[in-house]
C-alpha positions as CSV (number, residue, x, y, z in Angstrom):
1,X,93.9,81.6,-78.4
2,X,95.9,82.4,-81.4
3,X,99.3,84.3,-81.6
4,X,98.5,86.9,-83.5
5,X,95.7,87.7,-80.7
6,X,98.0,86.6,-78.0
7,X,100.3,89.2,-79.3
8,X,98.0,91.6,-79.6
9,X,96.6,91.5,-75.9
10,X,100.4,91.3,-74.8
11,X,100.9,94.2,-76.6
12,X,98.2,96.2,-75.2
13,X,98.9,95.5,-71.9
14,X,96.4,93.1,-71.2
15,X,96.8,90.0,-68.6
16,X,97.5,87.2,-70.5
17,X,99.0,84.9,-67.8
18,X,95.8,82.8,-67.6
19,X,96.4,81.1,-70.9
20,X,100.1,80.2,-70.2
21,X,101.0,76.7,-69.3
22,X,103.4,77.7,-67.1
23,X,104.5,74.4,-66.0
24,X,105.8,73.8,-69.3
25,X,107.8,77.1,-69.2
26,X,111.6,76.6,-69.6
27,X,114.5,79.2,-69.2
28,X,116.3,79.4,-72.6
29,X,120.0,79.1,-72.0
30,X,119.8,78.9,-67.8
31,X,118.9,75.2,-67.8
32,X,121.2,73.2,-65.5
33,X,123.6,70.3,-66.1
34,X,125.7,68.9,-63.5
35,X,129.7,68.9,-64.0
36,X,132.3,67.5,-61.5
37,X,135.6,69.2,-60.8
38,X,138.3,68.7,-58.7
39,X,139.6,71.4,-57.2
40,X,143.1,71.2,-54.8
41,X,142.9,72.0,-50.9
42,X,143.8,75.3,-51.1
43,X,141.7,76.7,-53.5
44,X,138.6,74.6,-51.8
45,X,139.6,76.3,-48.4
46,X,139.8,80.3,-50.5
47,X,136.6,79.7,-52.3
48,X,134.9,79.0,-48.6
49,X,136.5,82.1,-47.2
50,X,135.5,83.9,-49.8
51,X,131.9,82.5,-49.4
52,X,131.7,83.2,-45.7
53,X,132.5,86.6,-45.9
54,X,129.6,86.9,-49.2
55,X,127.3,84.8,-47.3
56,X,126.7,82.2,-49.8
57,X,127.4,78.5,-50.9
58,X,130.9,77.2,-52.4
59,X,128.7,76.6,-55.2
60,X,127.3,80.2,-55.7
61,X,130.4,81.4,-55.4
62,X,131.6,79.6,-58.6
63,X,129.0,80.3,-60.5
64,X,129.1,83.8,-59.5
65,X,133.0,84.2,-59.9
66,X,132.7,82.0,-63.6
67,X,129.8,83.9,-64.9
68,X,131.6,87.0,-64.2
69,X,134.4,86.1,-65.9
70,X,132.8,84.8,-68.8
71,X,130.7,88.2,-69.0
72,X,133.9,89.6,-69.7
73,X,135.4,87.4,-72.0
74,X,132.9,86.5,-74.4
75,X,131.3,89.0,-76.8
76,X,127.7,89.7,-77.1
């Protein structure tokens, strides 16, 4: 199929999910890298606390307390 028709389905509502090669798909800008970080004690032992009481990982909790902040911080 070409674009212009692919657009033109998509834009009329139509299903177009059975010509996209979805296991190619990628998430622009949410791919994953690991990073290491050292963290002291104390702060290890508040950021479980604080997961506990959430219900979540230590690791959610980071990446729910950083992307927060960054929301913030950087502009649009």
């Amino acid at each position: 199929m070409k674009a212009n028709e692919f657009d033109q389905q998509f834009d009329n509502n139509k299903d177009v999910s059975a010509v996209l090669e979805l296991g190619k798909a990628k998430r622009v800008l949410l791919e994953q890298k690991r990073v290491n970080v050292d963290f002291p004690t104390w702060m290890i032992e508040s950021l479980d606390r604080e997961a506990r009481k959430l219900g979540v990982t230590r690791q959610s909790i980071i990446k729910i307390w950083l992307a927060e902040r960054l929301e913030r911080s950087v502009p649009c």
